[in-house]
N, C-alpha and C positions, 0 to 999 in steps of 0.2 A: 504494500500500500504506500501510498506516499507522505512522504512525513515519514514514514517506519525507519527509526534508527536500529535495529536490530532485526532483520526476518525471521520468522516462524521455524524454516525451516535451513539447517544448516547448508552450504555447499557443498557439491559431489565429493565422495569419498580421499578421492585420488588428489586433492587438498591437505596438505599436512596439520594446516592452522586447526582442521577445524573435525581434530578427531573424539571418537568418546572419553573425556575425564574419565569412565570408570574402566577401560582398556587396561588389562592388567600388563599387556606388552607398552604400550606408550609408556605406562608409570614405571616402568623397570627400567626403560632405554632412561628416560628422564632422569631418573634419581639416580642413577649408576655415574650417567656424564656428572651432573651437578656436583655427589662426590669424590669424584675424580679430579674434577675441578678444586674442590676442597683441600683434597690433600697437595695437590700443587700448592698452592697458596700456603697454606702451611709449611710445607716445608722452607719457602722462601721468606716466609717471616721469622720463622725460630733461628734460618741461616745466619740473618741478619742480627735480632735482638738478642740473641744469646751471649757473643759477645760483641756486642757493641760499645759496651764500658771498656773493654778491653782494647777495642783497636782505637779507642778515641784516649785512652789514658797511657797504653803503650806506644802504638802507633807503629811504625816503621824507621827502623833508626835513624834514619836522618829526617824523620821528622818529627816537630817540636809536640809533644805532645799535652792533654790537657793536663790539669788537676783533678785530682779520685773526684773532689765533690761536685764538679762540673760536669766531668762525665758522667756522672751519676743523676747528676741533674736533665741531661742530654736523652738520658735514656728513660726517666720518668715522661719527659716530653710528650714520647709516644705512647705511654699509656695515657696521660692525661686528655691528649687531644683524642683518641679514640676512644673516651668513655665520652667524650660530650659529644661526638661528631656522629655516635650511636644512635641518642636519641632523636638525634636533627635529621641523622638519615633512616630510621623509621617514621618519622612523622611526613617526610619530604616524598617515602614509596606509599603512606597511606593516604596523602590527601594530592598531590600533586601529579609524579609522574608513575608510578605502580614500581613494583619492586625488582624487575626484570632490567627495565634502564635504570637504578636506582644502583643496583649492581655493577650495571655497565659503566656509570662515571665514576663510581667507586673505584672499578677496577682500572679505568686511563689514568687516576689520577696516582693511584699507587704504581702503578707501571712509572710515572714520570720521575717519581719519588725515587724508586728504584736504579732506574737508568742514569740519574742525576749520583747517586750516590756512588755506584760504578765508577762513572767517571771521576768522581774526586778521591775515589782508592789507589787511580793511576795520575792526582795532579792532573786533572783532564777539564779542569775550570777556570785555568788561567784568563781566558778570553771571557768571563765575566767577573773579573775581580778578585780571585782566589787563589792564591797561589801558596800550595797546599804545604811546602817546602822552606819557605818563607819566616821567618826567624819573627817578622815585624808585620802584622794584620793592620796597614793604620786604616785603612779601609771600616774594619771594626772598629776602630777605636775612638772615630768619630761619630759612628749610630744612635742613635738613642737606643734602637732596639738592644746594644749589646751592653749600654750600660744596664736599663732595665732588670736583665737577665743576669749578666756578669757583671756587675760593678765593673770598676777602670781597669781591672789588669788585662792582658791583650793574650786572646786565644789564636787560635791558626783557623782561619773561616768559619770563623762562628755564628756570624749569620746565615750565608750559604747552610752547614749543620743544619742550623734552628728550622730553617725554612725549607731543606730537606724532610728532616722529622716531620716537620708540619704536614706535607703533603703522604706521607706517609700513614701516619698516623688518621690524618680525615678518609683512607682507604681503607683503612684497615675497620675504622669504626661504621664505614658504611657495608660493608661485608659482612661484618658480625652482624649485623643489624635485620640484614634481608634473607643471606643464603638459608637459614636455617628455616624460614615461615616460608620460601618460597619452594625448598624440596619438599616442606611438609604437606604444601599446596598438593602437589605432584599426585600425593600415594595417598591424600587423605579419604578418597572415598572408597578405600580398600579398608577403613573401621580407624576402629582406637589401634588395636593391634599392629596395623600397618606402619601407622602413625608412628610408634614406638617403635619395630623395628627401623626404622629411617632416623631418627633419634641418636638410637645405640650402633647404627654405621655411619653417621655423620662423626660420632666423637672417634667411633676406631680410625676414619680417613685424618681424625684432626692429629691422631698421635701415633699413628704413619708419617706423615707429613716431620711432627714434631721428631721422630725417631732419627728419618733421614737427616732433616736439619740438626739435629742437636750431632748427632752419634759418629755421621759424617763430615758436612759442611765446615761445623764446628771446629774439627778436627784437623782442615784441611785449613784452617784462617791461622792456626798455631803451629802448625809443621811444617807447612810448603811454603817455600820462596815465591814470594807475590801472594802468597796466601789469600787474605780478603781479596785484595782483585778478580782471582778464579771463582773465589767460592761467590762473592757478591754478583758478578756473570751468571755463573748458572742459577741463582736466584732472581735472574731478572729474566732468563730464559724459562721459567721455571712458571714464574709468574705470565708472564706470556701467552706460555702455554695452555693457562690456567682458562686464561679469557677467550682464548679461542674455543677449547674445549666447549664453556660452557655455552656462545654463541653458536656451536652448530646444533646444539637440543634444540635451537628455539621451535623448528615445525615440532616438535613433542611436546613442549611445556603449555600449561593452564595458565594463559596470564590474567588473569585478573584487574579491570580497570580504576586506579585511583577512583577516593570518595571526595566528598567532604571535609572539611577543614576540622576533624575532632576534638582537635585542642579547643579551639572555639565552643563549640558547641557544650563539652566539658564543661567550663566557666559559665556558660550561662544559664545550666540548665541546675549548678551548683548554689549559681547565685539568685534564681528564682525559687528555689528548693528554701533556702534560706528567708529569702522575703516573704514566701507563703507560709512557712511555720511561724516567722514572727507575727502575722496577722492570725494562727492558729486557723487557717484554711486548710479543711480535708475533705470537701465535697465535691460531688459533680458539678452544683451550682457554679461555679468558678470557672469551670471549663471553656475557653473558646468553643470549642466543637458544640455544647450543649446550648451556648449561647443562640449560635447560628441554627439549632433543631427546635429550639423551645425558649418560649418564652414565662413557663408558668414554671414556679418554683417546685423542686422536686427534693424529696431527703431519699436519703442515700446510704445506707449504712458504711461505716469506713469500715476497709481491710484491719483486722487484727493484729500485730506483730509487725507492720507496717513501718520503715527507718521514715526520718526528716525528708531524706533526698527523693521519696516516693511524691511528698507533696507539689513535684513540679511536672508529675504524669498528668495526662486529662483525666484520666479517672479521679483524679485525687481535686482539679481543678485547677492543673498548671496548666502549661499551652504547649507540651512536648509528650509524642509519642510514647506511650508505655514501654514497648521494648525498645526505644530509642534509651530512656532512663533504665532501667535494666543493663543495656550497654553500658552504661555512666558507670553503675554499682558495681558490675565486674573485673569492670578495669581500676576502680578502688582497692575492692577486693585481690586482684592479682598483683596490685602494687605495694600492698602490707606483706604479701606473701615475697614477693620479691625482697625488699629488704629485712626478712625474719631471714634470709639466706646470707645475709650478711656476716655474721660471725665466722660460717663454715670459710666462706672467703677469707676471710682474716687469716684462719689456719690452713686454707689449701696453700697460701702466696705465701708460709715461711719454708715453704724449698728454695724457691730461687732468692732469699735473704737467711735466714736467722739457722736455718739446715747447713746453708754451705759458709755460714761464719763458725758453725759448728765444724766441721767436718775440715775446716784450714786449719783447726786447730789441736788434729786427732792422724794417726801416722797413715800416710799414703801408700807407705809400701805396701808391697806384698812380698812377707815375710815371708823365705823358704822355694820363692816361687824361683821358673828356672833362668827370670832376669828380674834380680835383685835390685837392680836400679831401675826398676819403673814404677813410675810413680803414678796413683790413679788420679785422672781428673775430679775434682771436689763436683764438677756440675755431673758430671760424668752417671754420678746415684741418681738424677732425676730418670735416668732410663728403666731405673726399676717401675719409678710408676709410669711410665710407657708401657714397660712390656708388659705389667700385671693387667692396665687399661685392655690392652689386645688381646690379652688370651681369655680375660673375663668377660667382655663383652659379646663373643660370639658364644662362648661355654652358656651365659646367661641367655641371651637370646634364643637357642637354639635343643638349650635342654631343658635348664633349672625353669624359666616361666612356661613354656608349654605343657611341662609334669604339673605347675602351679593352675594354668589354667586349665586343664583336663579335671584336676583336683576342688578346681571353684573354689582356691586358696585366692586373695586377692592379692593383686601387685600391680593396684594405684599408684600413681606418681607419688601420691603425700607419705604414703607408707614407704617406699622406698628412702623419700628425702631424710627421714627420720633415723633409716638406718645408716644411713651414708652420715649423716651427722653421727649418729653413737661411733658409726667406727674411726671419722676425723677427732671423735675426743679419745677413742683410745691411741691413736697416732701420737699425738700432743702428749698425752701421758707417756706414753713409751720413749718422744724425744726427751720428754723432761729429765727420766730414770734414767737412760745415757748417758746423760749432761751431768746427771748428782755421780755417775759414777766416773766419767771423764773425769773430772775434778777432785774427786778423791787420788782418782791417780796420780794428776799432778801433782797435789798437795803431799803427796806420798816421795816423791821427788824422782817419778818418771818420769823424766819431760825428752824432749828431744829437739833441736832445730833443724827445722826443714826450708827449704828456697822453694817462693812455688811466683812465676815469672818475674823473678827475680827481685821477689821480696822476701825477705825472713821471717817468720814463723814462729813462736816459742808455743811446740804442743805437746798435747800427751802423749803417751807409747800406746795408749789404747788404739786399735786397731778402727778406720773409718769403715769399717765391713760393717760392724755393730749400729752404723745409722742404716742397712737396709732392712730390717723390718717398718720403720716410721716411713720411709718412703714407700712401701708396698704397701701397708695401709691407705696411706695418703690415695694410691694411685686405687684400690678398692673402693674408697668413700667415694671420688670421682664418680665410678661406674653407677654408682646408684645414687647418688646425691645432685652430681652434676646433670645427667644424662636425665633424668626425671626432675630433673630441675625446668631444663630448657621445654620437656614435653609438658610439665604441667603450665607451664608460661603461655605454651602456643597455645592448648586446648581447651585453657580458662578463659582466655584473652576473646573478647567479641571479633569478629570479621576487620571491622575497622579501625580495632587499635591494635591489631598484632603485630606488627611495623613498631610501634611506640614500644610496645611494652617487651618485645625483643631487644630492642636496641636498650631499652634502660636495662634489662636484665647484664647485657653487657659491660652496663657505664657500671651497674653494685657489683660486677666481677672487679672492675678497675680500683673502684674508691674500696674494695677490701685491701687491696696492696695498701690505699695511702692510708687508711687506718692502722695497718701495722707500723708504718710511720710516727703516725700519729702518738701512737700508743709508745712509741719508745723516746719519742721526744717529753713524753708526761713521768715518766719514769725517769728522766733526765734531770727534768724540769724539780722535781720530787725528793737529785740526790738521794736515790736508792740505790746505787750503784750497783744494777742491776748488770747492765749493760755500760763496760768501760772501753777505752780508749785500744787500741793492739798491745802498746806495752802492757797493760797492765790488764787484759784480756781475762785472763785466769784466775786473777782474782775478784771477777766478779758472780754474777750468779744470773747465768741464761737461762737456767732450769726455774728456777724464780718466776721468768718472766710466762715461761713454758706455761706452766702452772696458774699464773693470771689468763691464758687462753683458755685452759681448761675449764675453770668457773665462769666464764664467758658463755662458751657451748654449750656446758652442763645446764647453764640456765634456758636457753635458748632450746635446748634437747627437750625439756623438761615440760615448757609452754606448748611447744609444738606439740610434744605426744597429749598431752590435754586436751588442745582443740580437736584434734583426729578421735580421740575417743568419744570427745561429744558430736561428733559428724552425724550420726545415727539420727539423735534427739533433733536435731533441726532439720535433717531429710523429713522426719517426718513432721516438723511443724510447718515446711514445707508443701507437704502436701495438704495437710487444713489450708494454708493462705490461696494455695492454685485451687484449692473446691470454692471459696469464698469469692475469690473473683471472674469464675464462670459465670456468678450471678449478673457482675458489671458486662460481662462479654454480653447473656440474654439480653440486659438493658438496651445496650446499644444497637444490638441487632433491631429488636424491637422498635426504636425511635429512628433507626434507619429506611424501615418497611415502612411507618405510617408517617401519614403527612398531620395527626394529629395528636398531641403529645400522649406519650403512654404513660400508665400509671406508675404508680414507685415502686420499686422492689423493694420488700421487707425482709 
């Protein structure tokens, strides 16, 4: 018909655009490329960020390199900006351009990031101002931007870095933000089950990806001459590759077209919620709609159990769609859930800080072994929770839950999140009891001095083998904490704030790093000397601080299994409020059909 912005019926088969969603071969081709595409990406970002503090703080001999707290700073950069660039690019794929290009500018602009970094591993930005070899950055020295960030002393292209990061980092947060609700898209009308196994192979491609990047890449940026230059190359190949991968699924992929501007509509529908309770309005009478049907005043019994924020439905007498406010309340709802996951974060991000401050300072060797001089990499234990990640996530998917579901045992998202927390607090426990026995050793006056790139060391003779059970944990809670983490975010989350509430689940993975931060600056602040300076390292008490994450969790563990036990009793008060307001559904139907007003429901 004309005017019809979508026809009835789709076009001829032999169309790729426009095949059936519930085609179990499309969603297989689909979600296979997408995490395929995943684990690319990954591996070229672990290539990268893993040691980044290292080649910005060592660097290449003859070039000047930074300060630890700069390069440290350098490297928060990117977490920082891809926790905000998260929610900006869920909100930017749910109201704007959909999540498909949403990914696609994400991914040119990490490509540029990348490419750009390359070139300054090989001194390759001379001809815009960097000259990476250069003893004197006065280029820097005159910016504001590099006072801002660095105060007056003078780094080696430090804005070129910053503004490298930058671009990096707004890729990376737009990535996290889409890839994971757009594979979900893919396979969701194969059920919940579906849904969840795509879940649990997006995290196994993510620590594939991490494996090669850390176990390799890594490896090659500290042994091979030009090292970063090769390894940061094939992570820009890498990434490349990523994006093309994922642009030939497009004839396979469900793209779904931006909505609405939900943040907006959020606020208003919050801040009408708000002004009708304060006039203590809960009737139909109020209603636009009702307005426009009737003009004879009508009572109306109100819903029972009913929050504030209902008083800006029409039923209630606000001027907004019921399941429009429903949308409102879930995405409330999944945003309290999202930061009650905050803790576990705190404790999942002491690997890559307060594990490998542990573990520099516990013997590397391996004693007995038949090359006595090699000395294990401290980051090197994060592959235990790799590898525990990859063997448990197909082990779980493919036996333990289908025994559980055959058995009509459940294994909901919340129940799993619960366990993955119990077992990140016995992690935290287990690094503590390490730590109290590392330092007994010292104290005992085992110690040893070790060189680890060519700084010294004063550690225990305790062997760092004794941190891979805290790491294998770690990498266990992962599988069911993490991995039902992201699934209950997407499957709670309404249509059109899944983009949003993706992308912030991202930005609470980030600000759990800066609250470990946070928390060791208050303990500083506090003079508990919990956490001291290197020299005097050993004489403080990490396990101390161990142990302040533990009653962190424990409380958080504790809330959590509470609400999940009372889930039952609100199911079903639940189902009292949905019989109550059938009643509202008759009404309406009713003043729909007549053109004169119908009587009140009692």
């Amino acid at each position: 018909m004309e005017g019809e912005v979508r026809p009835l019926l789709l076009d001829p088969p032999c169309s790729p655009m426009f095949i059936l969603p519930w085609d179990p071969l499309r969603a297989k081709k689909s979600g296979l490329l997408i995490l395929f595409s995943v684990a690319l990406e990954r591996l070229a970002y672990f290539a990268v960020v893993m040691n980044l503090f290292l080649y910005l703080n060592k660097g290449q001999p003859e070039i000047q390199s930074w300060e630890p707290l700069e390069a440290l700073t350098a490297v928060f950069v990117i977490h920082g900006v891809s926790c905000i660039c998260s929610p900006i690019g869920g909100w930017l794929s749910d109201s704007l351009i959909g999540r498909y290009w949403a990914v696609i500018l994400g991914s040119l602009v990490y490509i540029i990031g990348y490419c750009l970094l390359t070139a300054l591993s090989i001194n390759g930005l001379t001809s815009m101002g960097c000259d990476w070899k250069s003893e004197n950055d006065s280029l820097v020295t005159n910016t504001k931007f590099h006072w801002l960030i660095l105060g007056n002393e003078s780094h080696p292209c430090s804005v070129h870095v910053y503004v490298i990061l930058v671009l990096i980092g707004f890729g990376v947060g737009f990535l996290r933000a889409n890839i994971p609700p757009f594979g979900a898209e893919q396979v969701r009308a194969g059920g919940d089950n579906a849904v969840r196994q795509f879940f649990n192979a997006y995290y196994w491609c993510v620590n594939i990806g991490g494996l090669i990047g850390i176990g390799v890449l890594a490896y090659v940026e500290q042994n091979v001459e030009n090292g970063f230059f090769i390894s940061y190359l094939i992570a820009t190949t890498a990434l490349c590759a990523s994006l093309i991968i994922f642009c030939a699924g497009k004839g396979f992929y469900i793209v779904h077209r931006p909505g609405n501007s939900v943040i907006i509509n959020v606020f208003r529908i919050l801040g009408e919620a708000t002004y009708n309770t304060c006039k203590k309005q809960d009737s139909v009478q109020g209603s636009p709609m009702f307005r426009r049907q009737s003009q004879q005043p009508v009572a109306l019994v109100a819903l029972t159990g009913s929050s504030w924020v209902d008083r800006a439905k029409v039923s209630h007498g606000g001027s907004f769609h019921d399941t429009t406010v429903e949308d409102v309340k879930s995405f409330c709802k999944t945003l309290v859930f999202i930061f009650v996951l905050l803790p576990y974060w705190l404790v999942y991000f002491q690997m890559s800080t307060s594990f490998q401050a542990q573990g520099l300072h516990m013997n590397l060797h391996l004693n007995g072994s038949f090359t006595p001089d090699f000395e294990i990499p401290a980051a090197w234990l994060t592959l235990c929770d790799e590898a525990f990640v990859l063997f448990l996530i197909p082990f779980l998917n493919f036996v333990i839950y289908p025994i559980m579901d055959k058995n009509n045992i459940t294994t909901a998202p919340l129940c799993r999140i619960v366990v993955g927390m119990l077992i990140s607090l016995l992690a935290i426990i287990v690094a503590a009891v390490v730590e109290h026995f590392r330092l007994e050793d010292w104290n005992q006056g085992n110690s040893i001095d070790q060189i680890i790139s060519s700084t010294s060391y004063n550690a225990s003779a305790m062997s760092i083998l004794y941190q891979i059970p805290q790491y294998c944990l770690i990498g266990t809670a992962e599988v069911f904490a993490g991995v039902a983490g992201l699934e209950y975010a997407y499957t709670t989350a309404p249509r059109s704030f899944q983009g949003i509430v993706l992308g912030l689940y991202s930005a609470i993975e980030g600000l759990g790093a800066f609250l470990g931060v946070l928390l060791v600056q208050i303990t500083r602040s506090l003079q508990l000397g919990w956490i001291r300076s290197e020299i005097h390292f050993n004489q403080g008490h990490l396990d101390y601080f161990f142990y302040l994450l533990a009653v962190i969790q424990s409380a958080v563990v504790v809330v959590s299994g509470l609400v999940i036990w009372e889930q039952p009793r609100r199911d079903a008060h639940l189902e009292e409020t949905l019989g109550a307001s059938a009643l509202h559904s008759e009404y309406y139907q009713a003043i729909g059909n007549s053109s004169t007003p119908a009587p009140p429901v009692t």
